[in-house]
C-alpha positions as CSV (number, residue, x, y, z in Angstrom):
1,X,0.0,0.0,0.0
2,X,1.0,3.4,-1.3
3,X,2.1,5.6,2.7
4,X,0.2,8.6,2.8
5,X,2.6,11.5,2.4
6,X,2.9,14.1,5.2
7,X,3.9,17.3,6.4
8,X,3.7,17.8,9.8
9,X,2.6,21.4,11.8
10,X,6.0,22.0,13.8
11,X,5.7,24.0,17.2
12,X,8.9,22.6,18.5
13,X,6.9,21.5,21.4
14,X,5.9,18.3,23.4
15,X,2.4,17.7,21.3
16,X,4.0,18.1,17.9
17,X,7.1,16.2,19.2
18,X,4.8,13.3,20.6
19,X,2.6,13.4,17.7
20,X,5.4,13.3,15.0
21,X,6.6,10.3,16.8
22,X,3.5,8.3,16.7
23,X,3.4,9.5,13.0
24,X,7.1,8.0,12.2
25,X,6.0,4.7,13.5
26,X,3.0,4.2,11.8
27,X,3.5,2.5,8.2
28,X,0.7,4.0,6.8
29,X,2.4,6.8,7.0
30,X,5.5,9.2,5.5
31,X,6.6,12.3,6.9
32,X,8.4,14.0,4.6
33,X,9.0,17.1,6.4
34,X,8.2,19.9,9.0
35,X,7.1,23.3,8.8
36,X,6.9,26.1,11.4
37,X,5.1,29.8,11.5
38,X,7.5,32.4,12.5
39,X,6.8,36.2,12.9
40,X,8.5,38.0,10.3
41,X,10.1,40.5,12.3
42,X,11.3,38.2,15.5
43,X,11.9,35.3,13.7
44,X,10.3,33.4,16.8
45,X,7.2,30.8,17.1
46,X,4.3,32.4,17.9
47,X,3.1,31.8,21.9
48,X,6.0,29.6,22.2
49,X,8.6,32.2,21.9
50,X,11.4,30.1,20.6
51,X,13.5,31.2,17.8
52,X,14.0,29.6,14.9
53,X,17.5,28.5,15.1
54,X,16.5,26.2,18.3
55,X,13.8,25.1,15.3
56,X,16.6,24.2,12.6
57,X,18.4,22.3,15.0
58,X,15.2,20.0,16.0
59,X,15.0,19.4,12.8
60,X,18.4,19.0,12.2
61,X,18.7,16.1,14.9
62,X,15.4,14.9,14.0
63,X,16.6,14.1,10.4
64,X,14.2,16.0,8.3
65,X,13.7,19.1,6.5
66,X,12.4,22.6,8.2
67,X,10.1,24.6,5.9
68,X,10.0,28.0,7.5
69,X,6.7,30.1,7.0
70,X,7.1,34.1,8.0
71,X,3.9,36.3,8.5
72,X,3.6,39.8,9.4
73,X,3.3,40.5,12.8
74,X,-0.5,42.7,12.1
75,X,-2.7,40.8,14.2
76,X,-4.4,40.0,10.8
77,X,-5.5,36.1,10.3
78,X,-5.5,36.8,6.9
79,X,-1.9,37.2,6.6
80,X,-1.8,34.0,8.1
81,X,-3.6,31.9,6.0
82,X,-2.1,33.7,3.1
83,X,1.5,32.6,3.8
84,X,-0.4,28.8,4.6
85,X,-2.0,28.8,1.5
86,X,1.4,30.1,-0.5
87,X,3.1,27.1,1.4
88,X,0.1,24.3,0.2
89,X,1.0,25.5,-3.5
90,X,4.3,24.4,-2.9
91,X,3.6,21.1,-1.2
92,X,0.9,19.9,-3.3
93,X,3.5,20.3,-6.3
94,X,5.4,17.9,-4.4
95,X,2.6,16.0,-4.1
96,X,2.0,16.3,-0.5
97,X,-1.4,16.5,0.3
98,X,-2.3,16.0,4.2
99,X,-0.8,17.7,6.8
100,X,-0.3,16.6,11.0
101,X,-1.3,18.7,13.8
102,X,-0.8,18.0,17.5
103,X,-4.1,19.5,18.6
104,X,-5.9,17.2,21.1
105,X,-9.1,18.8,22.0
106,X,-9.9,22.3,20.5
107,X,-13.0,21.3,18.2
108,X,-13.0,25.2,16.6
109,X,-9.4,25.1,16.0
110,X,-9.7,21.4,14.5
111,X,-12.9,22.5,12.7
112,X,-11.3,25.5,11.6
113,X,-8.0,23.8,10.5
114,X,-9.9,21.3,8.3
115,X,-11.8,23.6,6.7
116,X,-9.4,25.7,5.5
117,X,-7.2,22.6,4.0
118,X,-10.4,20.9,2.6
119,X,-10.7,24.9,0.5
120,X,-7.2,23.6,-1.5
121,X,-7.8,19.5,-1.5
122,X,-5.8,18.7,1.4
123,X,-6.7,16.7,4.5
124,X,-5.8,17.0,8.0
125,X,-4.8,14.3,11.0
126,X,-4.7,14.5,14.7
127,X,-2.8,11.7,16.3
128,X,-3.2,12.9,19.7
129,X,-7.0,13.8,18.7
130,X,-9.2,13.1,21.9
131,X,-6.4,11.2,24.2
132,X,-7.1,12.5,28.0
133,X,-4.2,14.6,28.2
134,X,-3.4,13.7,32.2
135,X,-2.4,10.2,30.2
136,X,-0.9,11.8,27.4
137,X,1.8,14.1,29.3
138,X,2.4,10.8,31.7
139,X,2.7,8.7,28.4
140,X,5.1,11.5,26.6
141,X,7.4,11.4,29.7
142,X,7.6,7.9,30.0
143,X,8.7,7.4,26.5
144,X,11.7,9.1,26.9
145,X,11.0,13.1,25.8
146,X,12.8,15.8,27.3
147,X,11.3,18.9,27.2
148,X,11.4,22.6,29.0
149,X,8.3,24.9,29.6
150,X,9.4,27.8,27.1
151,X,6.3,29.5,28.2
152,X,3.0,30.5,30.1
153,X,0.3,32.4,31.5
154,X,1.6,34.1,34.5
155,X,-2.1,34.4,35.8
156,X,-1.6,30.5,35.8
157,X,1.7,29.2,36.2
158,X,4.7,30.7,38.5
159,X,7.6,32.2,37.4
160,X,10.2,29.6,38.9
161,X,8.9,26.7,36.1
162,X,10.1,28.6,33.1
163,X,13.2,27.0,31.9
164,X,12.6,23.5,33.7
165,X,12.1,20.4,32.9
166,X,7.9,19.2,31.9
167,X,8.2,16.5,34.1
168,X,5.7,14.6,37.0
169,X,6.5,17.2,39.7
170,X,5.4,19.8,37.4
171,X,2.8,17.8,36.9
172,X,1.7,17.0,40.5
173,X,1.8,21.1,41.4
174,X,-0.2,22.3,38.3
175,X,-3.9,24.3,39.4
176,X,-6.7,22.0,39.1
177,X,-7.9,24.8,36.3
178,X,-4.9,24.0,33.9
179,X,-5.0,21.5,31.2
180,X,-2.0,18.9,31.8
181,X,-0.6,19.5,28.0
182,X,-1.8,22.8,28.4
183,X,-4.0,22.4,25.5
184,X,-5.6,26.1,26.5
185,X,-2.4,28.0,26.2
186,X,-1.5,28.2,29.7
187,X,1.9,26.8,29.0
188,X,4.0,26.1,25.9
189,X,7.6,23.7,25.9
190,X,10.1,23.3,23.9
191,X,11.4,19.5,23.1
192,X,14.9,18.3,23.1
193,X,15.7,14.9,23.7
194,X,13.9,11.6,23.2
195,X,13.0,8.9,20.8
196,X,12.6,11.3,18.1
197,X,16.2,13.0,18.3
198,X,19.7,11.6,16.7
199,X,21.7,13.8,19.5
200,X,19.7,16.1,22.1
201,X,19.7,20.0,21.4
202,X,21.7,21.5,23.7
203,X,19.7,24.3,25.3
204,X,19.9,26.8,28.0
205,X,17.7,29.5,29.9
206,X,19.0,32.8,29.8
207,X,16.4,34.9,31.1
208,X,13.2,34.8,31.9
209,X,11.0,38.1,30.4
210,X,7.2,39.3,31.1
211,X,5.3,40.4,27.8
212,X,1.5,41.8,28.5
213,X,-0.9,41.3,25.4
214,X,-3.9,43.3,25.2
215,X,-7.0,42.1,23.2
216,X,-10.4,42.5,23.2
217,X,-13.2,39.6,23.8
218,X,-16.6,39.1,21.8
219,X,-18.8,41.0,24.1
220,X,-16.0,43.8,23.8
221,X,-14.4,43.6,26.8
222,X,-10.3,44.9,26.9
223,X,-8.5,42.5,28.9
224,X,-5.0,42.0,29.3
225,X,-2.9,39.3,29.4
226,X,0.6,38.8,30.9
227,X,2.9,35.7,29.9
228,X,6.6,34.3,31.2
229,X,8.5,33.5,28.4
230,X,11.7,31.7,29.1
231,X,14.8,33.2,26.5
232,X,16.0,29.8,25.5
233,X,20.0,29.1,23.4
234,X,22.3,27.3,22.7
């Protein structure tokens, strides 16, 4: 049987990490490569912060190509799905048609991500798609990942966890509010070591910053937000 030919939504963190590896050992399918979203001015993923030299050298060690996307840092979806949609023209000439998320249980962004790759003829898969996440982030540890919290909601998560380890203590002193693979946003990671990996990335905290992000609800309500981000190099 012909494998299904794949390239995966790379965040650098433990869901895409996790879900990648299930990927790689399923023979129905072949990941051909990896592609990340960068801001065009900071040349860093989204939420998560980390810059894309810590991405090249995941992919480096992981042993496939990095397809780096830029987008205008406007606040403006469209941009978005107009450097997505430049990037489907070049993978469906490769004939690449489905890409992998890591997404585990946001039905609007799942809805939303399927909708706009069934508009150009391409399909989407969720490996991780409705695993209880307390299982998944105890399964993802066990298997051998290494990865640090790169980010988080400062309403939500202390200071002192940026730059360590996602492991079970982390785990065990989480807020009953949080999601264990923080599949709300309330914290972001950045993998490297395990299965996936030829030689671990070596990675260090250098500082930990505060950003604020103001935005402005449905019901037009201005909140804002503050997040840790942990400056992560090598």
């Amino acid at each position: 049987m012909k494998k299904i030919k794949i390239s995966m939504s790379w965040s650098g963190g433990k869901d895409s990490a996790f879900a990648l590896w299930q990927l790689m050992n399923d023979t129905r399918f072949e990941v051909n490569r990896l592609h990340t979203t960068f801001g065009e001015e900071s040349r860093r993923v989204g939420m998560h912060g980390i810059h894309e030299s810590l991405a090249e050298q995941q992919a480096k060690s992981i042993g496939l190509p990095l397809d780096k996307i830029y987008y205008p840092a406007s606040g403006d979806n469209k941009e978005y799905e107009k450097a997505i949609n430049t990037y489907l023209d070049t993978l469906k000439a490769e004939g690449i048609e489905t890409i992998a998320y890591g997404d585990i249980y946001l039905e609007d962004l799942k809805a939303y991500r399927e909708q706009q790759l069934s508009k150009r003829g391409f399909n989407a898969i969720f490996p991780l798609w409705k695993k209880d996440t307390a299982q998944a982030a105890r399964d993802f540890i066990a298997a051998g990942f290494q990865t640090l919290i790169c980010a988080a909601d400062a309403d939500l998560i202390t200071k002192k966890w940026l730059g360590k380890i996602f492991n079970l203590d982390f785990l065990e002193n989480l807020p009953d509010q949080v999601d264990p693979c923080g599949e709300n946003g309330e914290f972001h990671t950045f993998c490297y070591d395990g299965p996936l990996f030829k030689v671990p990335i070596k990675v260090s905290t250098r500082e930990v910053l505060s950003k604020s992000y103001h935005f402005t609800t449905t019901e037009g309500k201005k909140i804002e937000k503050q997040f840790w981000f942990a400056d992560l190099g090598y």
